[in-house]
N, C-alpha and C positions, 0 to 999 in steps of 0.2 A: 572453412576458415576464410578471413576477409584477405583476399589479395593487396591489400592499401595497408600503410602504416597505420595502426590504432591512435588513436588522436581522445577519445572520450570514453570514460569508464563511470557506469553509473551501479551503483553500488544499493541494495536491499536493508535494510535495517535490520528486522526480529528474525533470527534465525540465519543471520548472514554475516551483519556487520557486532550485531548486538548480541549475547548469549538469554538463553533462560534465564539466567537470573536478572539481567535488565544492563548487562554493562558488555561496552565495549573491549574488543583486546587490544591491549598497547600496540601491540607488532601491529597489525593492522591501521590503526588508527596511523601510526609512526610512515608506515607503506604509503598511505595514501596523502598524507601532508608531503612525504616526499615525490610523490609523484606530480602532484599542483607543485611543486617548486619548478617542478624541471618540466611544466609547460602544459602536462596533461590539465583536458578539463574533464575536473572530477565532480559527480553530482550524487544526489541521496532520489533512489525513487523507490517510494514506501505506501503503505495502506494506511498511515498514521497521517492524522492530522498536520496542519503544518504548527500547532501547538506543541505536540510530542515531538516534533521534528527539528527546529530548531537550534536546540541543544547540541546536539550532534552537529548539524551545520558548522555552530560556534568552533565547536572543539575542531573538526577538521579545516577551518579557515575556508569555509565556501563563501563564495560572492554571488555566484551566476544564479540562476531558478532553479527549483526545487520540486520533483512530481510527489504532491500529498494525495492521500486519498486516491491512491488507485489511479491516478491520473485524471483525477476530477476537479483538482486544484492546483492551479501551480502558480508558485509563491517565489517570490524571490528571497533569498537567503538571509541574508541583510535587513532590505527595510522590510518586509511583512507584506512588501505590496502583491495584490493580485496579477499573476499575469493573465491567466485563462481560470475560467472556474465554467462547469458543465454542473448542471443539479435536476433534480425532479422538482416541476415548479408548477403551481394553481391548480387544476382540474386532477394533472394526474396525480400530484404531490397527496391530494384529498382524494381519490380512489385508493392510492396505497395505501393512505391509513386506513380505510375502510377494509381493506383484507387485512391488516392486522387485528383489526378489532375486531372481526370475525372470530378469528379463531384464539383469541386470546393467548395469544402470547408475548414474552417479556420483550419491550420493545426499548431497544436504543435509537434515538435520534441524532442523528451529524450535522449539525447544522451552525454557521456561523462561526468555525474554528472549533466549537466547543461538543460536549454531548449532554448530553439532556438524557435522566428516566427519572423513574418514580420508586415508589416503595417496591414493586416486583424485581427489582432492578439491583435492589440493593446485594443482594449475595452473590452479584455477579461482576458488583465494580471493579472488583480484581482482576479481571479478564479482560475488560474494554478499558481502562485505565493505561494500558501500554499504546493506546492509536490515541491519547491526551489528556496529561491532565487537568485538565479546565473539566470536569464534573459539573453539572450544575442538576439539583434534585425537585423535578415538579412533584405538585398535588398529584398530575396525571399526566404522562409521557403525551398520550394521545391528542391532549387538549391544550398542548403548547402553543403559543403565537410563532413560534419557527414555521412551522407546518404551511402558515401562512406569509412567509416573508419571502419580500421579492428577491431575495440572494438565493431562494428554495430547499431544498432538503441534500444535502453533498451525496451522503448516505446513511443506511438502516442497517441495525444488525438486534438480529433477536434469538429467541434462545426458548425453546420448549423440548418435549417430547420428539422423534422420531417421526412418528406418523403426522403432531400438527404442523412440523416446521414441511413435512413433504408435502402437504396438503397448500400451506399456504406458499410454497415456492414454484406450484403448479399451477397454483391458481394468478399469480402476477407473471408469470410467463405466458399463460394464457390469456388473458386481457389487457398488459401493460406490455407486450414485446415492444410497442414500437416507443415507449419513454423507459425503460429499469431493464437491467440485466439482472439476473438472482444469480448466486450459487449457495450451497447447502451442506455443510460438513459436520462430520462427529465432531464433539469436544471433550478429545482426549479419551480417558476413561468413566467420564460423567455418567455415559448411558443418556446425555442428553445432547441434542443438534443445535445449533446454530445456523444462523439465513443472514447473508450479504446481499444488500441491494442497493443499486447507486445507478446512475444513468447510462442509458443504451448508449454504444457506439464508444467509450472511453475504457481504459485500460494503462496499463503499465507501457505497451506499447505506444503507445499514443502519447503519452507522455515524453518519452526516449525521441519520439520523431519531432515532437516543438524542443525541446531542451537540446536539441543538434542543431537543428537548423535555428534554433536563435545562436548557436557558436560558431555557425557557418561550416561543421562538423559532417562531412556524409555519412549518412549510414554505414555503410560498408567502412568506416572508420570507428563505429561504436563499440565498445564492449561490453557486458551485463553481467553483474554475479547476481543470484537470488537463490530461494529455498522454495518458494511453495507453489500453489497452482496459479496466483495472481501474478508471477513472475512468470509465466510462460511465454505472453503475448509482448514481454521486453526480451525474451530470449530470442522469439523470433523476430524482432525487428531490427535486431542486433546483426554486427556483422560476425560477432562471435560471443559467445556466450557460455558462462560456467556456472555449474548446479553446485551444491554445498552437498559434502556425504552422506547427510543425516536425511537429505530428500527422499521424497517418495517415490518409486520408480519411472511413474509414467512422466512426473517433471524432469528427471534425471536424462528420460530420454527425448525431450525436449529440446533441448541442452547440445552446443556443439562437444562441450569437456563438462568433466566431472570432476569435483575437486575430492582429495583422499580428506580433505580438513572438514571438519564438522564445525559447527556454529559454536560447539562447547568448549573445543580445544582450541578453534582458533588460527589466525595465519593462512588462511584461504585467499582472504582477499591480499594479503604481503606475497602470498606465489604470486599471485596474477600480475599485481604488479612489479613484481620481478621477473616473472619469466617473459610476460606478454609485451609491456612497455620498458622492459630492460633499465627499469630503477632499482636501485639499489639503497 
């Protein structure tokens, strides 16, 4: 636990702040407008867009910057303007697409606020439509002019088989370590993987450490709720930090506390800010 009074609470979206089905819980949301009244600065740091993200902003009346994208963008709440943005840009941006297009598989593109794919894409919109919806549907995901633009690629997420996505998440660790991080997860009960790729050296922590010190906030003053494995690296740069019940074990012990509340029932984030910042 952080020896200093908590002073900033930065708060996860899917799985945290938001339920499965796509909506916030009152208590929560109520928690956290009362905790910015009484001084705390409260922020959103999410793997969604700052398109998907927004909204939320609104409803809880944030002002300050916002981490989208994994910490690959951050936006300020209000006017939309960019604070920092980190992307895969020229050479590497076109090797990356060249390992997708290897192994063909269904490729989303993050780029420019928005996402971009194609016909392969299409049975999947369901799934990448919670990181924003601004869609937009090419002839060919591969052959977008994003690929090429000098704002560069934020990030990828693609969606095959098992063996191609390990194939192709192997294969950009091995020759892009030094521009894209990957990681590589089941989806759900599909029987089919999923692949995250977005630029070296940024994270959710990374995020929490500009969004504090632009409030002139120490670390050791932060706090973090989150759910999943992209929230670990804001758990650890937190000065304390709470996993949601519904986590997977190895995030949970990441985690200084563990909340009994799960993303579905709700009130997780209304303890923390009761118990931690003593709002009520």
């Amino acid at each position: 636990m952080s020896p200093v009074a908590p002073r900033l609470l930065a708060v996860d979206l899917d799985g945290t702040l938001i339920s499965r089905g796509g909506q916030p819980h009152e208590a929560d949301v109520l928690a956290l407008r009362a905790a910015r009244d009484a001084g705390v600065v409260v922020t959103i740091v999410t793997g969604r867009l700052y398109s998907g993200t927004h909204l939320a902003a609104e409803a809880l009346g944030l002002e300050g910057p916002l981490g989208c994208a994994d910490g690959s963008h951050i936006v300020h709440a209000v006017t939309g303007a960019t604070l920092a943005h980190t992307s895969i840009r020229g050479e590497d941006a076109a090797r990356l697409r060249s390992h997708l297009e290897a192994r063909e598989v269904t490729t989303f593109l993050f780029a420019q606020d928005a996402i971009v794919h194609d016909e392969a894409g299409d049975d999947f919109v369901h799934y990448v439509r919670t990181w924003s919806p601004r869609l937009e549907r090419a002839a060919r995901v591969l052959e977008h002019r994003a690929w090429h633009h000098d704002e560069g690629v934020t990030a990828v997420v693609a969606v095959a088989d098992e063996a191609r996505i390990g194939e192709t998440t192997a294969s950009i660790r091995r020759e892009l370590a030094h521009a894209a991080q990957v990681l590589s997860f089941p989806i759900g009960q599909t029987g089919l993987w999923g692949l995250l790729t977005r630029s070296q050296g940024i994270d959710k922590g990374t995020a929490l450490r500009f969004i504090a010190q632009h409030a002139a906030v120490p670390l050791e003053a932060t706090v973090a709720v989150g759910d999943w494995l992209n929230d670990v690296p804001m758990f650890r740069a937190a000065g304390r930090s709470f996993c949601m019940g519904q986590a997977p074990e190895d995030v949970k012990a990441a985690a200084t506390d563990v909340l009994p509340e799960t993303a579905e029932a709700g009130g997780g984030i209304a303890r923390v800010v009761r118990e931690v910042f003593g709002v009520r």
